[in-house]
N, C-alpha and C positions, 0 to 999 in steps of 0.2 A: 459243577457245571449246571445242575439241573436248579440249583439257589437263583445263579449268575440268568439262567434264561428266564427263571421267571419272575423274578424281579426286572430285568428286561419289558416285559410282557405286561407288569405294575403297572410301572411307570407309562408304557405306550394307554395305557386304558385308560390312566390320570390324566394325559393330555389330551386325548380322543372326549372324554367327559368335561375336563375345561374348556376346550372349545364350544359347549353348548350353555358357557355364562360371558358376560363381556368384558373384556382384558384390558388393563390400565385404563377404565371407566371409573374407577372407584380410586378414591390416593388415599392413604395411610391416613385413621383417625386424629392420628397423635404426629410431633416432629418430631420423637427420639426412635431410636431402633426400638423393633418390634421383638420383645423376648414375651414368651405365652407364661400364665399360672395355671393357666385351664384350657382344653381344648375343646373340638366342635363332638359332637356324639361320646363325650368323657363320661364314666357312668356315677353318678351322683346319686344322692338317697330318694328313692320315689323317683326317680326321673335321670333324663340325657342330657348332658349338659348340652345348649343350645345358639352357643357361639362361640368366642373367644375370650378368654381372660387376658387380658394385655397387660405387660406390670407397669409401672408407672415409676418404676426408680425408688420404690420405696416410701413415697411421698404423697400428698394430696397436692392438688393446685395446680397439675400440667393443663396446658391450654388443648380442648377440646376440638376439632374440626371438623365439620359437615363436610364428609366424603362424596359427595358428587353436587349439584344444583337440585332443589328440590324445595320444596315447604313442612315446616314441621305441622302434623298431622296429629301428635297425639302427645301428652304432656302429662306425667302422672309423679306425684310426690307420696311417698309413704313411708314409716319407720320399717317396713318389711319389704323380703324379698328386694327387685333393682331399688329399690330407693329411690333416688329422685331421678328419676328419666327420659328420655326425649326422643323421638321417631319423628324421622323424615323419610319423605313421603319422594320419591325420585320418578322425573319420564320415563323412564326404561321398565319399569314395572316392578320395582326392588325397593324396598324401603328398610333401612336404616336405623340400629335401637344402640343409644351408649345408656348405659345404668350404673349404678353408684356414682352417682356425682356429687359432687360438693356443692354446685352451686350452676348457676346457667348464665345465659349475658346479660348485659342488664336491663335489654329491651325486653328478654322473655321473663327474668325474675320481676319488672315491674306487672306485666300481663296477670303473671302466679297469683304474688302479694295482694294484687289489687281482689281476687278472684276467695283467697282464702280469707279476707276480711268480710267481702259480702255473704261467703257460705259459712267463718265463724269454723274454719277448721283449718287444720295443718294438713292432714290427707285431702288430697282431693288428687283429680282425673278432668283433665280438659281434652275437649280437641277441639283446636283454633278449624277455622273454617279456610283455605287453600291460599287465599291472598294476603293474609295477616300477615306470617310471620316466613316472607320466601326467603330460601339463601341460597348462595353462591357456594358451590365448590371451592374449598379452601376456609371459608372464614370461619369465625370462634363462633361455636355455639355456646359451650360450658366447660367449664372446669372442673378434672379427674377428683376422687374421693374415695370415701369406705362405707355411704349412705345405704342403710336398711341393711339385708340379712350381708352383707360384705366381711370376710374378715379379714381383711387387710386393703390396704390403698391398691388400687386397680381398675383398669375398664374393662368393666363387660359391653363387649360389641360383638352384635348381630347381624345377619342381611337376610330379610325376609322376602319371598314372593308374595308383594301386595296384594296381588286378589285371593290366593289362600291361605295369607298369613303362616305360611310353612317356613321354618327357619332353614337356612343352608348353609353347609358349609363354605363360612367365609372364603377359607384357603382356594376355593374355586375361581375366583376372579380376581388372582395373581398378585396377592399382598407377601411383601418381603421375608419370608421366615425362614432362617437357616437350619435345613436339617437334614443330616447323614449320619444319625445314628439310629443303629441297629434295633428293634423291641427289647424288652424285657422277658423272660418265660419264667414263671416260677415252679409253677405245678402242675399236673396233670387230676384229673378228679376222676374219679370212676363209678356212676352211678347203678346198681342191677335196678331192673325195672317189673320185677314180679320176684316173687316168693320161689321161684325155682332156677333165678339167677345166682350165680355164686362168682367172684372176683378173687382169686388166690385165697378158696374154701370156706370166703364167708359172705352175707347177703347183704352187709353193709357196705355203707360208701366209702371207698377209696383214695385217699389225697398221696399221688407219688410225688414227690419234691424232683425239680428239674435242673438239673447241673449244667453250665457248659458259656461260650463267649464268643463277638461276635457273630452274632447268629446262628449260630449251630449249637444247638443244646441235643440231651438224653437225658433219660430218666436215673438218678441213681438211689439204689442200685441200678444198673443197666442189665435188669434179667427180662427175659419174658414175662409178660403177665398171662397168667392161667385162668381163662371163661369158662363160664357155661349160659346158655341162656340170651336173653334180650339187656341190652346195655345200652345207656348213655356217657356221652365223653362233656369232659369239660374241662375250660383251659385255664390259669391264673399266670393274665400275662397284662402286659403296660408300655405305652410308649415313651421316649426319649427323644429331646430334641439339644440341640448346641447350644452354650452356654448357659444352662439352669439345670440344676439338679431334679426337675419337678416330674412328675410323674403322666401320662396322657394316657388316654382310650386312643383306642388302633381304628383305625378305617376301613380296615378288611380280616379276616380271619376264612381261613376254611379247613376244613378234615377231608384228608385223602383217605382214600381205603385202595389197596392194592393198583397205586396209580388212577386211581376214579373217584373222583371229586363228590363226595357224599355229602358237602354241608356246607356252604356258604352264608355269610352273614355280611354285609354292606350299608354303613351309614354315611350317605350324602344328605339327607335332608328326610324330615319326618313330618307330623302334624303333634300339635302340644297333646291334644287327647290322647295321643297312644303313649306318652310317655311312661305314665304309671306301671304300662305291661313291662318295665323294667324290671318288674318284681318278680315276674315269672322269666324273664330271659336269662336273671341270675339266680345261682341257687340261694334264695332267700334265708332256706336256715343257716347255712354256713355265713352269710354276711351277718344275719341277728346274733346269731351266739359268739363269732371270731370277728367277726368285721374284716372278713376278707370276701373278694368278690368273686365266684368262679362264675365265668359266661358258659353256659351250658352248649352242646351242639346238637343237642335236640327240641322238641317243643314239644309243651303240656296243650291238653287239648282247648284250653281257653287264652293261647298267648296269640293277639290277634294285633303281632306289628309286622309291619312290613320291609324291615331291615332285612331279610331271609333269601334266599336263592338258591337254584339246583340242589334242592332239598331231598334227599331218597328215606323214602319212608320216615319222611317226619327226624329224621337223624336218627333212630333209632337201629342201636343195631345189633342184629340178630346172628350170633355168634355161631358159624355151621362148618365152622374150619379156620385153619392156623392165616394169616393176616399182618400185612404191614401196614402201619398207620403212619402218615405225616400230617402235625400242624404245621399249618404255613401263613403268619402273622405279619400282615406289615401295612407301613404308614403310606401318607398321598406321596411321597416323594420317592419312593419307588422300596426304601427300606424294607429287609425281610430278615423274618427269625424265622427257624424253622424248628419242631420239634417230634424226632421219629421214635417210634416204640414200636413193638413187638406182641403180637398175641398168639394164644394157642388153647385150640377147645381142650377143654380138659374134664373128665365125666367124674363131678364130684359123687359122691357116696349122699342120695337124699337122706338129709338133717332133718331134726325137730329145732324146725326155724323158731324163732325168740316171736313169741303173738304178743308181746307186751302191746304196741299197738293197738293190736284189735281190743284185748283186754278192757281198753281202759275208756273204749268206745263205748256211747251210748245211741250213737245215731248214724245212719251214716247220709253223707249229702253228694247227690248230686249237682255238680256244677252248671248244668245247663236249664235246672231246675231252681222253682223258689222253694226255700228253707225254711224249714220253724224249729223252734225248741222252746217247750213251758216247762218246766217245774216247781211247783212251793210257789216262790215271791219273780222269779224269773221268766221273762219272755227274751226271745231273741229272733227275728226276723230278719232274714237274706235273702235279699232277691234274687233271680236268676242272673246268675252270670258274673257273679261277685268273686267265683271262686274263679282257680284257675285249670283244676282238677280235681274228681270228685274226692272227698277225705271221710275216714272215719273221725267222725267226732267228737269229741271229749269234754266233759264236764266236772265239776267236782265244787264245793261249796266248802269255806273255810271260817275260822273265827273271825270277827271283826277284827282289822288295821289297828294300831294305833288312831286316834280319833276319829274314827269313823262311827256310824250307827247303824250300819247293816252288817250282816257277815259279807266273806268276798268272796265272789262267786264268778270261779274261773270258767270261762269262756274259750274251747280248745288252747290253744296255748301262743304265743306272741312270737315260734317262729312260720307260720303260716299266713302270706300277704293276703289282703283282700283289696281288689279292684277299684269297688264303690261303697259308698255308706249300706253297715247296716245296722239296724234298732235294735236298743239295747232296754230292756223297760224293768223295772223296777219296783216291786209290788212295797209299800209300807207300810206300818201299821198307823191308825190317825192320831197327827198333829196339832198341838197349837200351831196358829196361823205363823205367827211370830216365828218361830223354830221353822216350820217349813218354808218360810219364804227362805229364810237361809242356809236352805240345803242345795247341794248339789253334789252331780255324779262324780267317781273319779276313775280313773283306771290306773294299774299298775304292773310290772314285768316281772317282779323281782319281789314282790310281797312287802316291801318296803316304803319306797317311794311312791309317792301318791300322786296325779297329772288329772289336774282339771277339766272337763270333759265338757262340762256346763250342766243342762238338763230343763225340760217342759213338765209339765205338773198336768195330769190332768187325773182330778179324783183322789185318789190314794197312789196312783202308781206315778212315776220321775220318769223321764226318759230322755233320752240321748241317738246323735245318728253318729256314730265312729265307723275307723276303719282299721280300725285294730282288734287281732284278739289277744284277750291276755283274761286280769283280773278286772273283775269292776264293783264298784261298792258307791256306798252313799256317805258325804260326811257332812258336817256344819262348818259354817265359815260365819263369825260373828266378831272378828275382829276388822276393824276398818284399813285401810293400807296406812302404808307408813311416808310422810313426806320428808327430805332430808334438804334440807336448804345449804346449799353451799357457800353464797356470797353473799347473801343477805340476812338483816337479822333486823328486829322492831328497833327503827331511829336510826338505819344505817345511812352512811353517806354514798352514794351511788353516782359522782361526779366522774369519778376517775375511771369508773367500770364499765365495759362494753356489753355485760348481758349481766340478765338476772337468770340464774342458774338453779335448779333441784333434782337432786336424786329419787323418784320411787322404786317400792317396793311394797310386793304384796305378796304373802306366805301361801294362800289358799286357791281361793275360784281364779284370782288374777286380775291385772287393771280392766276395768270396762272402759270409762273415759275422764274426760281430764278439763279443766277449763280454769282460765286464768283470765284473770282481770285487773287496769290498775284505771284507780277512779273510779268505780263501776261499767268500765269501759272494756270490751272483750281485746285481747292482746295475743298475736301471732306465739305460742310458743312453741319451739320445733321439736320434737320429739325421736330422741335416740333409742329406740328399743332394747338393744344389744345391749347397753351400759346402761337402761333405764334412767336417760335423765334428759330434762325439759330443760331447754334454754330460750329464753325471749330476750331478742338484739335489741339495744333499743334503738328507736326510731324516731320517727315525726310525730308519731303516736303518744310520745311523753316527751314534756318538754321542760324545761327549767322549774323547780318549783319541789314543791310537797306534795307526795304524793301515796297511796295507800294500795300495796298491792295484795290479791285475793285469788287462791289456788285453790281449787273444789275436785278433789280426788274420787273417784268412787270406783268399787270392785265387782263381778259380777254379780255379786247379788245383793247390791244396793248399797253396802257398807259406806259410809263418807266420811270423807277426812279433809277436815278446813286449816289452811295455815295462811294468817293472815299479816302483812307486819308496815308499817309507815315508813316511808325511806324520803331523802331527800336527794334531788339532782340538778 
């Protein structure tokens, strides 16, 4: 009964908050049913996801629609992130984003082409000025794709508040999505929060696996869990909707404590800036080492989003007698999981708690302050506010990588997020010019892999602004990238072929940029990231005849790689 009322209670709250977006103003992007891969506030790496993933059938190619009258406003192509993009600009004060597209109509692809020939690049960022490019509610803007970071055929769509550019939950203003089914709960997490917390007699963190269906889960075992001290909870749990197996981020979540609502957390809409505090809403270490995501129900003292409500002491809680706990999770459609457990102070016997930690510290930082650390060849500069709570922190210095020329000099360690950049500097001993122009930073997690970081030179010392800690070292990169031609080769016939196509790849620092020519004439070529490969369609641009085409590759630190070959069309 008490599922049945407040799921009741969801639902009245979902339609009370819909009322304040407007209802059957907006019509379905696409003309097929609308089944999701991704949802609105779903938690993604560094970030919340920020609209809809709509599937597409499996397919690229469905025709695209301008969901209400409006003008597009902003026009952006990239092999990263949406990909090729399009925002409309609407009266009502909403504007409109589809990303991953395959392609747009062929009033707005002419505007592009023309626009990427005068700037001599495949990236570019327009915004038409209001009366170019106006549309009507209903007509095709573009056609669905898997452009820039996408992995599969899909649209990502948006609805943003135009004056603050704050994304919102689409599902607000009554697009068709069939959904009755129940959350997902998997686990329960149990965090002590000082050195004289203890969780069934030990000071470590706690994962209880959650059993159970249709919405009512427990812990099992289904025993009491035995405290002492100050605690955090946290939950491993997922939505569900009809027809797809796929997995979603919940809308609501909250922690009861003896029928009193200690902890609420609600995403309707955010600002893009506070996404990153993703890092601190989840427990970070457990997502970097397992890759599972526990939403925490308390807050470190530097997580500063606003997804939070009737908050009591920070969700922290302070164990001073035996207690029943309920999570109660569920989606905009009124859906609820619930997950109850048991506590009981329990006066452990004080331990000689594990100082491994402190041990292995050489510094420690507070998070609302700036940080430094020098040693030997190493700086490292943190500004204030980088962290998310203060940490003891750790250092250690190890032999040189595999091709590397420094030692690697670990940097606390890669499960601790940081917020914003900070400086990583690099003292070296002096170089031939030659040699140092082709060095650069790298970092690593795992003492193996090496991730190009880039890096600025001034004097002897290299530097870099990351947002990672982990390992970091210096290597050389003296090898040029690698161009792979697929369709073309010196003397081909190029009649029957619709693009000239190539694969790169580069081992080291990584592509810097790219440029193609046929004739000595600069040439559109669209660049795939994901698959690393360049294709140029041909056009008006080349036309019957003999003709010599010229692809100039080069890597971050200057490496170039020419493949050149004469083709006939």
């Amino acid at each position: 009964m008490k599922n049945l009322i407040f799921g009741i209670l969801i639902l009245f709250g979902f339609k009370i908050l819909a009322q304040e977006y407007p209802q059957n103003y907006f019509r379905s992007p696409l003309d097929i049913p609308l089944f999701l891969s991704g949802n609105f506030g779903e938690l993604r790496s560094n970030h919340f996801h920020t609209g809809l993933d709509i599937k597409t059938q499996g397919i690229e190619g469905q025709k695209i629609y301008a969901v209400a009258d409006g003008y597009i406003s902003r026009i952006k192509v990239s092999p990263y992130g949406y990909g090729n993009a399009l925002y409309i600009t609407h009266p009502n004060g909403y504007t409109s984003v589809y990303g991953h597209l395959k392609k747009y109509n062929d009033r707005i692809t002419k505007h592009i082409k023309e626009n990427q020939y005068k700037k001599e690049s495949f990236s570019i960022q327009l915004f038409p000025p209001p009366f170019m490019f106006q549309v009507k509610k209903g007509e095709i803007v573009a056609y669905s794709g898997n452009s820039g970071g996408s992995g599969g055929p899909h649209l990502h769509f948006e609805i943003r508040d135009t004056k603050s550019e704050h994304p919102i939950n689409p599902l607000f203003f009554g697009f068709d999505i069939k959904d009755n089914v129940k959350p997902d709960i998997y686990a329960l997490n149990i965090f002590p929060l000082n050195d004289t917390s203890y969780v069934n007699g030990t000071n470590s963190q706690l994962r209880l696996k959650a059993t159970g269906s249709n919405g009512i889960y427990k812990l099992y075992p289904n025993k009491t869990i035995l405290l002492q001290g100050e605690f955090g909870f946290g939950i491993e749990t997922v939505d569900r909707m009809n027809g797809t197996g796929n997995k979603y981020g919940l809308h609501n979540i909250k922690l009861i404590k003896n029928n009193e609502l200690v902890f609420e957390q609600q995403i309707d809409e955010f600002a893009f800036h506070q996404g990153r505090y993703i890092n601190s809403h989840i427990d970070y270490f457990t997502y970097a080492k397992n890759r599972r995501r526990v939403q925490k129900s308390f807050l470190q003292p530097g997580n500063k989003l606003r997804i939070y409500k009737n908050v009591k002491e920070k969700g922290i809680q302070k164990i001073s007698g035996n207690a029943e706990y309920d999570y109660q999770v569920s989606d905009l459609n009124g859906n609820i999981s619930t997950l109850s457990f048991k506590v009981e102070v329990f006066d452990f016997k004080k331990q000689n708690l594990d100082q491994q930690l402190k041990s292995k510290a050489v510094k420690y930082f507070r998070y609302k302050e700036r940080n430094s650390f020098v040693k030997d060849n190493l700086l490292i500069d943190l500004p204030a506010n980088v962290l998310y709570e203060d940490i003891y922190f750790e250092y250690r210095e190890e032999e040189a990588m595999n091709g590397a020329i420094s030692p690697t000099y670990w940097i606390h360690n890669p499960y601790t997020p940081l917020h914003k950049h900070i400086t990583v500097s690099i003292k070296m001993p002096p170089l031939d010019a030659k040699i140092k122009n082709k060095a650069y930073i790298f970092s690593t997690t795992d003492g193996k892999g090496k991730y190009a970081e880039g890096g600025k030179w001034n004097g002897n010392h290299i530097s870099v602004k990351t947002r990672s800690f982990g390992g970091y070292g210096v290597a050389l990169d003296t090898v040029a990238p690698v161009i792979k031609p697929i369709n073309i080769f010196d003397g081909a016939n190029m009649r029957g072929k619709w693009s000239i196509t190539a694969v790169l790849k580069d081992y080291h620092s990584g592509i810097d940029s790219y440029r193609a020519t046929v004739d000595d004439k600069w040439v559109l070529m669209q660049y795939d990231a994901k698959n690393n490969k360049l294709s140029y369609y041909f056009d008006e641009h080349v036309g019957p005849g003999k003709h010599v085409f010229e692809l100039v590759v080069k890597d971050e630190v200057g490496n170039r790689k020419v493949y050149k070959a004469n083709f006939t069309r």
